[in-house]
N, C-alpha and C positions, 0 to 999 in steps of 0.2 A: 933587673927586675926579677924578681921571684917569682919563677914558674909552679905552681902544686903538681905535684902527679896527680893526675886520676885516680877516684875512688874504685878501689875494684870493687868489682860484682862481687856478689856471695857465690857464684860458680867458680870464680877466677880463685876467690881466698880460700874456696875446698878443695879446689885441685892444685894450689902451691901447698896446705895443710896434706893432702895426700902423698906430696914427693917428699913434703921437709918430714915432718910429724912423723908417718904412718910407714915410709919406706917404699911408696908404691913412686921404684923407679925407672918405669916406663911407661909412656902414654896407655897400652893397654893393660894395667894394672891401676893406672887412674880410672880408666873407663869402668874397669872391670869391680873395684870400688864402688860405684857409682851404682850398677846394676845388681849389685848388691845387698841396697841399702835399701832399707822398709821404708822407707820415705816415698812415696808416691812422686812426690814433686822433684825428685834429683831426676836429669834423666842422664841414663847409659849410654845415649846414643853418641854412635861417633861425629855426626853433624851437631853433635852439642860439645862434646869431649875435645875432640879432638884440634877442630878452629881455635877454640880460647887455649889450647897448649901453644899454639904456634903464635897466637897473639902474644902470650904472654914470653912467649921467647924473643918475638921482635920486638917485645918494649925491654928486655935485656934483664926480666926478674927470672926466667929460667932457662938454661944451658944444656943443651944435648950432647951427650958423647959414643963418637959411634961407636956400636957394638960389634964385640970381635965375634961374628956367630953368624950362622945360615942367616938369622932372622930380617938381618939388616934393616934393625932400630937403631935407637938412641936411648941410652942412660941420661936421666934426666935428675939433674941437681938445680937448686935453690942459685943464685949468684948472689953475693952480697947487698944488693939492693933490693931483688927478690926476698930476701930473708929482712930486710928492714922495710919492704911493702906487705909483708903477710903481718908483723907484727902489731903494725899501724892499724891493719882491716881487725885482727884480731883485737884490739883495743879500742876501735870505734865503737863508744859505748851506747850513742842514740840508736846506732843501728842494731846491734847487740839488746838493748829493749829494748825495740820496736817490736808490735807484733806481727809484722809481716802476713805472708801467706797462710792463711788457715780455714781450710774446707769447712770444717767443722763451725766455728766462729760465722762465717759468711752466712750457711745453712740455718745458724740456729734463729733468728727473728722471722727467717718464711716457716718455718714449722708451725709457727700458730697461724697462719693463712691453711694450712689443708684442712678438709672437714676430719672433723673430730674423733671418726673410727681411724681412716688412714693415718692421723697423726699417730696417735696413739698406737696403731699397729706398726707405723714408719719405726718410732721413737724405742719400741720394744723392738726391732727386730737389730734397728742403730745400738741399743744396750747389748744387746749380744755380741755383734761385730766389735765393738770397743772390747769387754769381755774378754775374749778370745784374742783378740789382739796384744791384750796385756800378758796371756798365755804367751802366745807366740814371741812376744819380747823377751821375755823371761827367760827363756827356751835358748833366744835367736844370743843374747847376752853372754853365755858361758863361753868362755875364753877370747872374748874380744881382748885386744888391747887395751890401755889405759884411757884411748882419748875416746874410742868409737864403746866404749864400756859407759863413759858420761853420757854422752849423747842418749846411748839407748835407755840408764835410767832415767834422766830428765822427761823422755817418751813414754815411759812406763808411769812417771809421778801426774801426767798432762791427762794418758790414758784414762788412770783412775778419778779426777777429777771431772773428766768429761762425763765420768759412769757417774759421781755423784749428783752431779747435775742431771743428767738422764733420770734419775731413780728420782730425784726431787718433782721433774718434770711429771712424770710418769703418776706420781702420786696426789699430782693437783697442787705444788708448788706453782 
């Protein structure tokens, strides 16, 4: 009988894309990735990081080597079915367009429930923080790598979209 693997989580497939992809080959250097990243919804923490490292080591997709050093870690590599389970997450393409988590999206049909001054001041002040946020990307982009370099334009294309809708909003759109 044909067993499937389990679908990894989107935590599980950013932190083997972190060891394989990105070079980050130590659980704190995943972590440290992670508290990194403009993304509100990644978290750093070690109670998030560090469990799904050793999960994923016990289902046999990543391999620790101990480290010759005071620190007494582990160099952490991809194992061959690790590297044919990231490519698979990588290639699930419903999940891949879904639109997942998004603050923004969730928020925007209660914005016309507030009265009409606080919307309007909510929505102008929400226009700024996007704004500046697309600042901040811009900024935060210069000399990323190749992959976390995609990521941050796609954020920066999403950013300004969100400002065009804001500005539509704002004008009686």
């Amino acid at each position: 009988m044909n067993n499937p693997q389990p679908v990894l989580t989107e935590l599980e497939g950013a932190i083997l894309s972190e060891i394989h992809h990105r070079g980050a080959e130590t659980a704190f250097k995943v972590r440290k990735a992670f508290l990194g990243s403009p993304s509100l919804e990644w978290s750093g923490s070690s109670g998030a990081v560090y469990p799904a490292i050793r999960r994923l080591t016990a289902q046999g997709l990543v391999r620790g080597k101990a480290q010759e050093s005071a620190r007494k870690g582990s160099t952490l590599s991809l194992t061959a079915e690790g590297v044919v389970r990231l490519n698979a997450w990588i290639c699930d393409l419903d999940r891949a367009a879904g639109l997942g988590l998004d603050p923004f999206r969730l928020r925007s049909g209660l914005w016309d429930q507030l009265p009409a001054g606080e919307r309007v001041d909510g929505l102008t002040a929400l226009l700024a923080v996007v704004r500046q946020g697309i600042v901040d990307l811009e900024s935060y982009k210069a000399g990323l790598d190749r992959v976390e370099r995609r990521r941050v334009e796609l954020s920066i294309s999403l950013q300004y979209l969100r400002a065009a809708w804001l500005e539509e909003e704002l004008a009686g759109g």
